[in-house]
PLY file of the C-alpha trace (Angstrom):
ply
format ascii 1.0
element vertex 541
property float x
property float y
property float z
element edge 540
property int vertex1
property int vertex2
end_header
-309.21 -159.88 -92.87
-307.77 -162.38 -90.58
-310.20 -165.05 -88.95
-308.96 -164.16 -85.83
-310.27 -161.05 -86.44
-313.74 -161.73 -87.34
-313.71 -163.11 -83.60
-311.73 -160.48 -81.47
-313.64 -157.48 -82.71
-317.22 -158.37 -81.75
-316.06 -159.29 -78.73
-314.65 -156.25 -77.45
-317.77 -154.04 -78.84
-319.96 -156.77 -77.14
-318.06 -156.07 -74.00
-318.11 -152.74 -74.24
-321.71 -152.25 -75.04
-322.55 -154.64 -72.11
-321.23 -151.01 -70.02
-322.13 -148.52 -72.48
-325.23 -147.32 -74.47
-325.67 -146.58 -78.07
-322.92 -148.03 -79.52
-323.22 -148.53 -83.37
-321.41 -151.92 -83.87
-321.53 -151.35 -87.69
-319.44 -148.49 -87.83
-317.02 -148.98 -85.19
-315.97 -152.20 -86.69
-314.31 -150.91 -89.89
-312.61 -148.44 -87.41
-311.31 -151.33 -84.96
-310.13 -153.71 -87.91
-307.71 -151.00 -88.68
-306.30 -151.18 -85.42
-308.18 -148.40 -83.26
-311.88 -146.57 -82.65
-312.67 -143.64 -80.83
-315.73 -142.95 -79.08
-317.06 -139.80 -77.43
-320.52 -138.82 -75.30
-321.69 -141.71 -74.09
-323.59 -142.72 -71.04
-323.20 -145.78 -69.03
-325.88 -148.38 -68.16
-325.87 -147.66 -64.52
-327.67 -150.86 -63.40
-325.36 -153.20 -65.12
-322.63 -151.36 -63.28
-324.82 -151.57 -59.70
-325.43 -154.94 -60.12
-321.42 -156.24 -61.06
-319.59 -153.85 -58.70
-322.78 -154.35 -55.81
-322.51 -150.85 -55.20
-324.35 -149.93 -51.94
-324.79 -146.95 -53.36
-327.22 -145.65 -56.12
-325.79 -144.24 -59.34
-327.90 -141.29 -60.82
-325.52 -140.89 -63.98
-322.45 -141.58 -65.48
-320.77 -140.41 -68.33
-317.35 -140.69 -71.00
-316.30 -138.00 -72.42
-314.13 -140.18 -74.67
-313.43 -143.58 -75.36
-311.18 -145.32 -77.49
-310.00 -149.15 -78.43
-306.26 -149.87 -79.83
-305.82 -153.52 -80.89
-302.21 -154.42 -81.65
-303.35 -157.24 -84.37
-299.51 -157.80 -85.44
-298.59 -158.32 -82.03
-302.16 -159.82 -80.11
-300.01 -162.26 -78.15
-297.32 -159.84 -76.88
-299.21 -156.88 -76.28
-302.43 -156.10 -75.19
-306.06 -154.63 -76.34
-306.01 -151.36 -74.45
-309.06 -149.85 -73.91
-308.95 -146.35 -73.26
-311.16 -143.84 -71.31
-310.41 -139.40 -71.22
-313.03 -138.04 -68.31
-314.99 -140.31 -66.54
-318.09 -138.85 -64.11
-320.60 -140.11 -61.79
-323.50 -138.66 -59.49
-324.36 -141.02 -56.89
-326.88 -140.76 -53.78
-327.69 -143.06 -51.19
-330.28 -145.93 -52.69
-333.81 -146.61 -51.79
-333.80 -150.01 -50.24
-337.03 -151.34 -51.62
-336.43 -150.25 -55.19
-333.26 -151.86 -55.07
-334.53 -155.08 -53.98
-337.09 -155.10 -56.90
-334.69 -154.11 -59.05
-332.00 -156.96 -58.18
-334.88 -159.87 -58.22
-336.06 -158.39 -61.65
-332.42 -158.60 -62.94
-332.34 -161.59 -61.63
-335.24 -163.04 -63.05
-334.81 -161.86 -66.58
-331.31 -163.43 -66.18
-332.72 -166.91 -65.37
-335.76 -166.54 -67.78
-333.30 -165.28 -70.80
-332.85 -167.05 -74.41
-329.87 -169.24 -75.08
-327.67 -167.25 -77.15
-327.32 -168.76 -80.57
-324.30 -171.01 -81.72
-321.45 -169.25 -82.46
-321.32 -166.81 -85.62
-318.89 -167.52 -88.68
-317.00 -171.20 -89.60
-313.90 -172.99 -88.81
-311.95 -173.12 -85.67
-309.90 -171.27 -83.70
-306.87 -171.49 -81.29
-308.82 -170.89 -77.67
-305.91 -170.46 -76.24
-304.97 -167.50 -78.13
-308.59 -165.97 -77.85
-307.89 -166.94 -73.89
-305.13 -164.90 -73.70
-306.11 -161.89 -75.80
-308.80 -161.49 -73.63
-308.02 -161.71 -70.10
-305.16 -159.37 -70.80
-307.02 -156.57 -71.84
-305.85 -153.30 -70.60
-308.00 -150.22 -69.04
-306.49 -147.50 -68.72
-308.60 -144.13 -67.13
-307.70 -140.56 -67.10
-309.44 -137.95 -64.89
-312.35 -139.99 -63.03
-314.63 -137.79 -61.21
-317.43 -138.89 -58.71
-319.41 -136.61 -56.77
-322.33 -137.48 -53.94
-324.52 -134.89 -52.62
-326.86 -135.91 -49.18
-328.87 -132.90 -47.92
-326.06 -130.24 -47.44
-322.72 -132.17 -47.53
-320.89 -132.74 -50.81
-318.12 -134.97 -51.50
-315.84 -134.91 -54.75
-313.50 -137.46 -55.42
-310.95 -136.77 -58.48
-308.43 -139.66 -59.78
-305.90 -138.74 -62.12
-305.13 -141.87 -63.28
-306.29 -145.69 -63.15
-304.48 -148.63 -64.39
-306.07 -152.19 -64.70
-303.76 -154.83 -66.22
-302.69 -158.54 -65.63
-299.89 -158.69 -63.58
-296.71 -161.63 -63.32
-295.19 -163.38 -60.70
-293.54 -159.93 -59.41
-297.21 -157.82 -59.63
-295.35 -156.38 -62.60
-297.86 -155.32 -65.97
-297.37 -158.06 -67.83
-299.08 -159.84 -71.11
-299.84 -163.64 -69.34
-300.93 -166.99 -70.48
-303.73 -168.43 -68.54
-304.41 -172.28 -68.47
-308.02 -172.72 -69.20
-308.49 -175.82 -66.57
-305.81 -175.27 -63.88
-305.98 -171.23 -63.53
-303.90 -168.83 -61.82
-304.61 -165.35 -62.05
-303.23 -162.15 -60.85
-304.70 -158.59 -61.67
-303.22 -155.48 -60.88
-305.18 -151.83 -60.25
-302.92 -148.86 -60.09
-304.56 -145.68 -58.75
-303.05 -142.08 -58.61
-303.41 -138.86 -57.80
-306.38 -139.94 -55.51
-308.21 -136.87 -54.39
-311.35 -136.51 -51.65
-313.21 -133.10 -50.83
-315.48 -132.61 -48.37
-317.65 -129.05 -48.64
-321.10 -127.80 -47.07
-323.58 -126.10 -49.19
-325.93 -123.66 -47.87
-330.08 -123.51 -48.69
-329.49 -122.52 -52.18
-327.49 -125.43 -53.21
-324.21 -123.58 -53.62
-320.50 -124.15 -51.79
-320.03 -120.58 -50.08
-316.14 -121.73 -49.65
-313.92 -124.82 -50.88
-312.22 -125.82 -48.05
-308.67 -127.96 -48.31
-309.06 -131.14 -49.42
-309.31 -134.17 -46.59
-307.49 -136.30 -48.78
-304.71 -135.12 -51.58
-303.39 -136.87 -54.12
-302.98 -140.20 -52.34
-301.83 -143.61 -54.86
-303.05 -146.54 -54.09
-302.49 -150.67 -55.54
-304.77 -153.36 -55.54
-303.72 -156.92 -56.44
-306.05 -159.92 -56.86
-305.08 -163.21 -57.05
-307.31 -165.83 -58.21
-306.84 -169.55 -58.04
-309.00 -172.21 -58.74
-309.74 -175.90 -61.22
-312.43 -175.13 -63.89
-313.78 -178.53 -63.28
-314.02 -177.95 -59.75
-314.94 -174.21 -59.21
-318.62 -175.51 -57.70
-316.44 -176.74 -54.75
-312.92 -175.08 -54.17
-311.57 -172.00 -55.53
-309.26 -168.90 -53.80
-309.21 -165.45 -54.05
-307.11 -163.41 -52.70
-307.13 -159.02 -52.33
-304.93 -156.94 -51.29
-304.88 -152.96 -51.38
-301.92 -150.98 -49.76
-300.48 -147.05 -50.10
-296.86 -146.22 -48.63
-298.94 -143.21 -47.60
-302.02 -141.23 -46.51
-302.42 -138.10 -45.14
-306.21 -136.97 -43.84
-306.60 -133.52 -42.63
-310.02 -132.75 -41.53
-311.32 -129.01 -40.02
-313.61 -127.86 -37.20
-315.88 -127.57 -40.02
-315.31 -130.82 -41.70
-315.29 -133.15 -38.36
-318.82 -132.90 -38.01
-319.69 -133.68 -41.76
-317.22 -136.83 -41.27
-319.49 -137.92 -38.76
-322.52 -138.17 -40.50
-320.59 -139.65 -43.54
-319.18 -142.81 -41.14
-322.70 -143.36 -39.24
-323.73 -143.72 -43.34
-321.23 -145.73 -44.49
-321.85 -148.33 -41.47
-325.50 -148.48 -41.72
-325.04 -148.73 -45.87
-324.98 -152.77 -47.19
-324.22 -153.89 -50.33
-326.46 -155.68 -52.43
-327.04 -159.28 -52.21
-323.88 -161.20 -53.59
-325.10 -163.88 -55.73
-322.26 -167.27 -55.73
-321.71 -166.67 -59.43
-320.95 -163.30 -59.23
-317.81 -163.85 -56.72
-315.23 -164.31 -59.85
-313.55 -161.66 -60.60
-312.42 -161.53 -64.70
-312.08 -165.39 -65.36
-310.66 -166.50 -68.26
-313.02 -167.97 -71.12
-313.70 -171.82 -69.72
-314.21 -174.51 -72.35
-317.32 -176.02 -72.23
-317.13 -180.32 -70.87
-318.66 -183.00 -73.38
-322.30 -182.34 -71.77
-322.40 -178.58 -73.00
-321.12 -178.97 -76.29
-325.08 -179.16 -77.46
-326.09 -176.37 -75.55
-324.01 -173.28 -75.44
-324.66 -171.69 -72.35
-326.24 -173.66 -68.96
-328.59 -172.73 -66.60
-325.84 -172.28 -63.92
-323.32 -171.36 -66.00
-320.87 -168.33 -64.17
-322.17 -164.99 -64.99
-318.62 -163.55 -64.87
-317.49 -160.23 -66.56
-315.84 -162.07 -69.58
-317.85 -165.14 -69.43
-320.44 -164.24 -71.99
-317.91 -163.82 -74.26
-317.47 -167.31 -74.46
-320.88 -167.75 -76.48
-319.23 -166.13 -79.35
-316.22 -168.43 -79.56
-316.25 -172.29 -81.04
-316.10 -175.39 -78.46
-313.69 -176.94 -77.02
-313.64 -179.72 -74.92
-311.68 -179.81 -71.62
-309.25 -182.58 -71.22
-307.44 -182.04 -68.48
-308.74 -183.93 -64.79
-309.50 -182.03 -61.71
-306.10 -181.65 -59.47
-306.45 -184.48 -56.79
-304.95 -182.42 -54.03
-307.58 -180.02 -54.58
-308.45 -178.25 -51.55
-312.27 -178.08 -50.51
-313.91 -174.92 -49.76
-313.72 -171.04 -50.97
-311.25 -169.58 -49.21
-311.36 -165.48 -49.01
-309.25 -163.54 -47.74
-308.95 -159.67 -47.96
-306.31 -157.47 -46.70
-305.98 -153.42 -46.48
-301.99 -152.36 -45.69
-300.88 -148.76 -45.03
-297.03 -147.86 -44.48
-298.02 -144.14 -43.08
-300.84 -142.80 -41.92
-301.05 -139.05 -41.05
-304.06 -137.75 -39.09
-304.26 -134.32 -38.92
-306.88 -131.82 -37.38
-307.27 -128.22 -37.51
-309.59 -125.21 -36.36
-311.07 -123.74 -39.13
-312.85 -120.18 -39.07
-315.15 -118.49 -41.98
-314.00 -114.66 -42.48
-314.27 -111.97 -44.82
-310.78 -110.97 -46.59
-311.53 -107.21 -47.70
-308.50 -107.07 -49.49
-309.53 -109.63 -51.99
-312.83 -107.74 -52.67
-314.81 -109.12 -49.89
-314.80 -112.93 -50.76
-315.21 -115.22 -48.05
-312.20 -117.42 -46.61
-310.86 -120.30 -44.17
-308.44 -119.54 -41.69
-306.89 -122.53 -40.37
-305.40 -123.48 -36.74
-303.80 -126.36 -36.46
-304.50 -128.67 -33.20
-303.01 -131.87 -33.54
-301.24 -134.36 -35.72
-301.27 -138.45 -35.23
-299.16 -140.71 -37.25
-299.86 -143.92 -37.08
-297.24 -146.89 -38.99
-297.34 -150.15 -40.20
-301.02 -150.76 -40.20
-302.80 -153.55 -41.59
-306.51 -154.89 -41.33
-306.93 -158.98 -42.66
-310.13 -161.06 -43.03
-309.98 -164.81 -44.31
-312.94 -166.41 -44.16
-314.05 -170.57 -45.30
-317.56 -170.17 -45.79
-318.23 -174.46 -45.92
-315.99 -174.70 -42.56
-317.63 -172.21 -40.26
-313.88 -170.41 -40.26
-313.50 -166.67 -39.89
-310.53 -165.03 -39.18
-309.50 -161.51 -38.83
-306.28 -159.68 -37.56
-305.42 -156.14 -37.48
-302.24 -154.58 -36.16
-300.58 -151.11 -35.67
-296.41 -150.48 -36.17
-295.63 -147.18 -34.48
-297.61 -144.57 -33.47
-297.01 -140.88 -32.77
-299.10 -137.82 -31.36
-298.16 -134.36 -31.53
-299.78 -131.44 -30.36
-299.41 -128.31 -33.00
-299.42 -124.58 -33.22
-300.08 -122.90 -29.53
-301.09 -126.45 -28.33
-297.40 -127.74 -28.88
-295.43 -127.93 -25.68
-292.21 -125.67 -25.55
-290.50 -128.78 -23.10
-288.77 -130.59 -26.33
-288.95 -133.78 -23.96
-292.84 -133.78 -23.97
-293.20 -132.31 -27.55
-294.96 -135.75 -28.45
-297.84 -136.80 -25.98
-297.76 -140.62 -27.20
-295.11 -142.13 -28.98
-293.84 -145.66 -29.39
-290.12 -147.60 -30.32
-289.24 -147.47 -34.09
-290.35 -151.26 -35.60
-287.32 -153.54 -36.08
-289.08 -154.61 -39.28
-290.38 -152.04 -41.24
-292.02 -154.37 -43.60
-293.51 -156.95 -41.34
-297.12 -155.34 -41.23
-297.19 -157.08 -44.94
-295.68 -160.10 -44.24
-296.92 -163.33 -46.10
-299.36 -160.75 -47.73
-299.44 -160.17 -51.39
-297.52 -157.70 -50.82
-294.24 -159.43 -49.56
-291.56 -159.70 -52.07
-290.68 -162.97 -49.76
-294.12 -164.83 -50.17
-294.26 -167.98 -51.61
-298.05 -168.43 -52.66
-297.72 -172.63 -52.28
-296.93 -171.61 -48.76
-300.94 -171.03 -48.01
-300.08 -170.16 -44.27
-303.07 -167.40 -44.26
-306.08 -169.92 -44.94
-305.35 -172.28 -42.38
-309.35 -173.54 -41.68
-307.59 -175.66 -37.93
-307.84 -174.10 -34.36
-304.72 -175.33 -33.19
-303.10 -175.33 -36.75
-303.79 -171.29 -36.41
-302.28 -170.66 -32.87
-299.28 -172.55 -33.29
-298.34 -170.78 -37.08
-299.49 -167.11 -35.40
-298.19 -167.08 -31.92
-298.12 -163.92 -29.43
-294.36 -163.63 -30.58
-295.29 -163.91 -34.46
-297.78 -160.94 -34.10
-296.19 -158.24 -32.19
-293.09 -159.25 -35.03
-295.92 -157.58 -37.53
-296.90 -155.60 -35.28
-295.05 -154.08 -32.35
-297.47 -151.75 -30.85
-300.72 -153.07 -31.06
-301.97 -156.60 -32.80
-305.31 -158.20 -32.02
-307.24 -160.71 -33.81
-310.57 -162.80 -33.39
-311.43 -166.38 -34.87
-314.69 -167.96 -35.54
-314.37 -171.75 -35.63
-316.79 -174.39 -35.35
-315.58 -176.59 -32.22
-315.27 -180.71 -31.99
-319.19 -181.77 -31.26
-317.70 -183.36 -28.04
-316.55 -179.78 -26.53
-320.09 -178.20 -27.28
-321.57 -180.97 -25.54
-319.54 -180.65 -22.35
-319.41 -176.64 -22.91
-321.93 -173.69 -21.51
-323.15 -172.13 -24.72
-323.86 -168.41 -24.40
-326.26 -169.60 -27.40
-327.83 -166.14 -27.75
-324.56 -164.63 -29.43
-323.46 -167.13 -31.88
-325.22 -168.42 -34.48
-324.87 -172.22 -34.17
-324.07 -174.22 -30.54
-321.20 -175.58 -32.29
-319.55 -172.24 -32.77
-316.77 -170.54 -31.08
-315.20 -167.09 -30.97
-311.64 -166.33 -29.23
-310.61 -162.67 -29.25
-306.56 -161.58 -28.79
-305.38 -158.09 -27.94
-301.33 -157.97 -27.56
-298.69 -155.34 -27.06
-295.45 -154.20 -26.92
-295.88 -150.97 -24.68
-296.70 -147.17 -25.51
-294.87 -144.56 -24.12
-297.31 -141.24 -22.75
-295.22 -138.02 -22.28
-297.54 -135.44 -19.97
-295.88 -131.95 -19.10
-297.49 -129.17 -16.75
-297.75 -126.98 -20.20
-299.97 -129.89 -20.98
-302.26 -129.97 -18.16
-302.36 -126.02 -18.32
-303.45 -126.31 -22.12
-305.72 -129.25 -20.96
-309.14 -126.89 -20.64
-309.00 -125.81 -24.33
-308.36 -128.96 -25.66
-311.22 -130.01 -24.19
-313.24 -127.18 -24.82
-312.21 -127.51 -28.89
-313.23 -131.92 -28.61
-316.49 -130.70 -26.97
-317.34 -127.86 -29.52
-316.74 -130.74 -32.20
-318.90 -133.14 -30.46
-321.85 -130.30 -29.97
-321.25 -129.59 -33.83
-321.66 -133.21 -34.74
-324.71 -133.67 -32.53
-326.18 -130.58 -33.78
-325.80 -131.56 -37.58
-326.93 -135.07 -36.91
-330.16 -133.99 -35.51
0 1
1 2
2 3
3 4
4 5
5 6
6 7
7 8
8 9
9 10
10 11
11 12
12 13
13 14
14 15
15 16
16 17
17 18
18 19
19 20
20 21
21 22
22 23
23 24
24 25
25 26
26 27
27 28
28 29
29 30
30 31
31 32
32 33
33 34
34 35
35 36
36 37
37 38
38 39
39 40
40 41
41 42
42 43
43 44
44 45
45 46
46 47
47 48
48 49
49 50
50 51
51 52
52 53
53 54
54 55
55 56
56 57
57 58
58 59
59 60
60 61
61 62
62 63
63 64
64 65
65 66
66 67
67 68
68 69
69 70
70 71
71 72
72 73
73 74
74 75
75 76
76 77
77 78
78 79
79 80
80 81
81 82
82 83
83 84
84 85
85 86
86 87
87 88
88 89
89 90
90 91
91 92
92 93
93 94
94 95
95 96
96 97
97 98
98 99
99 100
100 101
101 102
102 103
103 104
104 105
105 106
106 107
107 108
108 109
109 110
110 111
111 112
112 113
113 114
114 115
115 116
116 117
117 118
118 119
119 120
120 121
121 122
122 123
123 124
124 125
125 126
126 127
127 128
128 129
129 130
130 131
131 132
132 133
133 134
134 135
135 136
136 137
137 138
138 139
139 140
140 141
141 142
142 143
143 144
144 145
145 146
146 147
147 148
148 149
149 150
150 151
151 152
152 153
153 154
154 155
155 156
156 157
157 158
158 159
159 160
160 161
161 162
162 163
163 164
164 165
165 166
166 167
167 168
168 169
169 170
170 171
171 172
172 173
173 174
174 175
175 176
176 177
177 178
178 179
179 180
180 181
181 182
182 183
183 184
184 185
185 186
186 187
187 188
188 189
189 190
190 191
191 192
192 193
193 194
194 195
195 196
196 197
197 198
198 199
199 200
200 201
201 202
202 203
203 204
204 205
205 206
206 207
207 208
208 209
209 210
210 211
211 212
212 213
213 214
214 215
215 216
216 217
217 218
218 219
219 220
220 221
221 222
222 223
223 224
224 225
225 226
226 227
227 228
228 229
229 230
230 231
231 232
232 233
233 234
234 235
235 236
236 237
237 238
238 239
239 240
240 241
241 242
242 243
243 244
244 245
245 246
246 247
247 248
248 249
249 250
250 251
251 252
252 253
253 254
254 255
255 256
256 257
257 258
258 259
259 260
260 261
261 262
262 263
263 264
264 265
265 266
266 267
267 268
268 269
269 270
270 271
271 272
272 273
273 274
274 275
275 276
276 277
277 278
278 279
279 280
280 281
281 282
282 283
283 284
284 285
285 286
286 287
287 288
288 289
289 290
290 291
291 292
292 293
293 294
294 295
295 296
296 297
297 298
298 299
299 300
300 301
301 302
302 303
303 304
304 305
305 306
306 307
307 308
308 309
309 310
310 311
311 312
312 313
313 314
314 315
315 316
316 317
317 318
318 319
319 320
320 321
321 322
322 323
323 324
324 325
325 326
326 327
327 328
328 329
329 330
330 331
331 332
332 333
333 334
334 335
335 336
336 337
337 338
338 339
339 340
340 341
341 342
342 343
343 344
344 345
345 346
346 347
347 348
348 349
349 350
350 351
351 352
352 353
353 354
354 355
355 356
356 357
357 358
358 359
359 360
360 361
361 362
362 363
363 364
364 365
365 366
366 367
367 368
368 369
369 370
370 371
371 372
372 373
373 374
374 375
375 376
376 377
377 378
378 379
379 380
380 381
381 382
382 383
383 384
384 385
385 386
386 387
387 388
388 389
389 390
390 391
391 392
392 393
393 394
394 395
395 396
396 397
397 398
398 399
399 400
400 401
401 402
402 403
403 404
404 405
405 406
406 407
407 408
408 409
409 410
410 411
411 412
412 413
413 414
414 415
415 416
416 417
417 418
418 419
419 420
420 421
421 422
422 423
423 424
424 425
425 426
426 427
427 428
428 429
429 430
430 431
431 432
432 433
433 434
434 435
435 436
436 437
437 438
438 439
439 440
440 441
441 442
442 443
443 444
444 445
445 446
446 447
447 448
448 449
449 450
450 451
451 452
452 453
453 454
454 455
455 456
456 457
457 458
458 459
459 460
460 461
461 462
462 463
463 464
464 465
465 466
466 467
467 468
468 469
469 470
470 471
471 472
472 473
473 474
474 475
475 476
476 477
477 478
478 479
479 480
480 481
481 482
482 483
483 484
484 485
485 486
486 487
487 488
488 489
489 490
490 491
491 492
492 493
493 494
494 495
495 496
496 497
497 498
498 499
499 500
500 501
501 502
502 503
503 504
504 505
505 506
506 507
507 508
508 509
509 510
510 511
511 512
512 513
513 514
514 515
515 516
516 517
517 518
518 519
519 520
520 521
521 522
522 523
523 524
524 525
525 526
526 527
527 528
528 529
529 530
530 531
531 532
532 533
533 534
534 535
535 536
536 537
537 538
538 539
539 540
């Protein structure tokens, strides 16, 4: 056996156990030495996952059906370690506050109070760089994920086919990449497909009378992450960068649905994650070399408590030699962006009736009301936490609203009731995003932290060129002490006198079409908007 071996494979059980319970090292590493284990029936340690995805949701169990580990070890710095899941499931519920609380300081203090894990096992050295590599290119790949949460009669199943994590090049390709230990730049790619949501009601028993259409089918999403930072200097300046986009999405939602979506939003905004500790913010670093002072001490106190940094204690020293980068900049910048080509709103009557002629089961007839397609729509936050700086910017490309079915005008000239121009640029919702082919990282134009710096780069013109219909965006900034002196604070709104907020709404023009068919169908539109609204009320209370 290799000695690179000897290293690699207790790794990747460590880090697999770290997820998963009963996982019998000693037999699964005669299986991985020749090249691949399998794994099946095992449950997951739900607060580990809580606690590193900060969840604001509970997780009442989770189980693999199957996993399995390939290692390549005649080609570990070409191709990856692929680590393979068949049927993934969850049960979640909303949390209990105080137990989560207790349970997060309790992590938190066994963390602190925990025993220095021993000096590496085995002799002799070992290239880190190669260890570095294997490592932070490791591959998930998950078939058939299944989550379903239940909250007093509502049930929602979400179903994805298929889920790709890998490390990603320049072009967001899949890609096996060198990482510098010191100087890092990072990019991570998540592929999801076949994304599906369902939203049913159950009656007093428990059970799901009917299945009604899905509000969500088969939708593929990417996420890209981009991660930038000095090891020396990750205490004071690092950036991270996410981006998740879909070319499309298509929600239809029933009479029967809308109120259930109702309840599900006012949860979702009253839901907060859990406390975000500092060291938790990386995202999959790569191994970091311990400096001169650690060399004596494996792990310290404040060391990051990063996904694959424990798997540093199993790996000889190495001392850093490369200096911090003196253009450095200071501060963490964030930024987060969410990009959608299409979307397509649909909604639709629904009625419960009994088909005799299929034995006397119970069915959905469907009448569809309206559709609204909205393009080019993007939602951005960056955010300097040391600076005071917030930014965020949201924007809408085209937009569309047709009435459907006996709602639909028979005037072909007022078929649509809102419409807008076609964009000139189809693509400039994502521009300087990570998803422009034209981007130039080095550029940084996004995480400008300077008032005036920010107006003159995004001007009125610049944002209704990403977005024609409707752009709008609000910065926080902390002003010159000289203008809070000589300026009326509204104090009780901001959180410091030295803050500012300036809010921007801009746009291009929309076009509403109204016909006399449309006035005369005006009644039962509102009837059907006030029948949802009665449903919603009624369910809430």
């Amino acid at each position: 056996m290799f000695k690179l071996e000897s290293y690699i494979t207790p790794i990747l059980l460590n880090y697999v156990a770290k997820y998963v319970k009963n996982i019998r090292d000693e037999d699964a590493q005669v299986s991985l030495w020749e090249g691949e284990v399998t794994f099946q029936n095992l449950d997951l340690r739900l607060d580990v996952l809580e606690e590193e995805l900060n969840l604001p949701f509970e997780l009442v169990s989770g189980h693999i059906h199957e996993l399995s580990i390939q290692v390549p070890w005649t080609k570990l710095t070409s191709e990856p370690v692929r680590i393979e899941i068949n049927t993934i499931e969850f049960v979640a519920k909303l949390p209990d506050e105080e137990a989560k609380k207790q349970q997060l300081a309790e992590r938190r203090r066994q963390r602190l109070s925990g025993d220095v894990v021993d000096e590496q096992q085995g002799g002799g050295a070992i290239n880190s760089s190669v260890v570095n590599k294997i490592i932070n290119n490791i591959n998930l790949q998950c078939h058939n994920i299944i989550l379903k949460y239940v909250d007093d009669d509502i049930v929602v199943s979400m179903n994805v086919q298929y889920l790709n994590f890998s490390s990603a090049n320049e072009l967001w390709e899949p890609a096996m990449m060198d990482v510098n230990p010191v100087q890092v730049l990072m990019r991570k790619l998540l592929q999801v497909s076949d994304l599906t949501i369902c939203l049913d009601k159950r009656n007093t028993a428990g059970k799901i009378e009917v299945c009604q259409e899905p509000i969500l089918y088969r939708c593929t999403l990417e996420l890209r992450v981009l991660r930038k930072y000095n090891v020396n200097t990750l205490n004071t300046s690092s950036t991270t960068r996410i981006g998740v986009f879909t070319k499309s999405l298509d929600i239809n939602v029933s009479s029967l649905q809308f109120p259930m979506v109702m309840r599900l939003v006012k949860i979702l905004l009253e839901l907060k994650p859990a406390n975000i500790e500092e060291d938790s913010f990386v995202l999959e670093d790569p191994v970091e070399p311990p400096t001169s002072d650690s060399m004596q001490q494996r792990v310290a106190p404040d060391a990051p408590n990063t996904m694959f940094g424990w798997a540093w204690n199993l790996l000889p020293s190495f001392e850093a030699t490369a200096p911090p980068a003196a253009d450095e900049p200071i501060g963490h910048f964030f930024d987060v962006g969410v990009y959608a080509e299409q979307l397509n709103f649909q909604l639709k009557n629904s009625e419960i009736f009994t088909d005799q002629v299929m034995g006397g089961i119970k069915r959905i007839r469907y009448t569809p009301i309206m559709r609204i397609s909205l393009g080019g729509i993007y939602y951005e936050r960056s955010q300097l936490k040391e600076s005071d700086w917030a930014n965020v910017r949201a924007g809408l490309s085209s937009l569309n609203m047709e009435p459907l079915g006996i709602y639909r005008s028979e005037d072909p000239m007022t078929q649509n009731l809102m419409n807008t121009q076609e964009a000139e640029n189809e693509r400039g919702f994502v521009d300087k995003s990570l998803f422009d082919e034209q981007y130039m990282f080095a550029d940084r134009p996004w995480c400008s932290n300077n008032h005036d710096e920010y107006y003159a780069r995004n001007t009125d013109d610049y944002m209704l060129y990403r977005s024609p219909v409707l752009a709008f965006d609000i910065v926080e900034y902390r002003a010159p002490q000289a203008q809070t002196r000589s300026h009326v604070m509204q104090g009780a709104q901001l959180k410091d006198a030295g803050l500012r907020v300036k809010y921007r709404l801009l746009s291009a023009g929309i076009t509403f079409h109204f016909s006399q068919s449309f006035l005369q169908k005006l009644p039962v539109k509102m009837s059907i908007v006030q029948l949802l609204e009665t449903r919603s009320t009624r369910t809430s209370t």
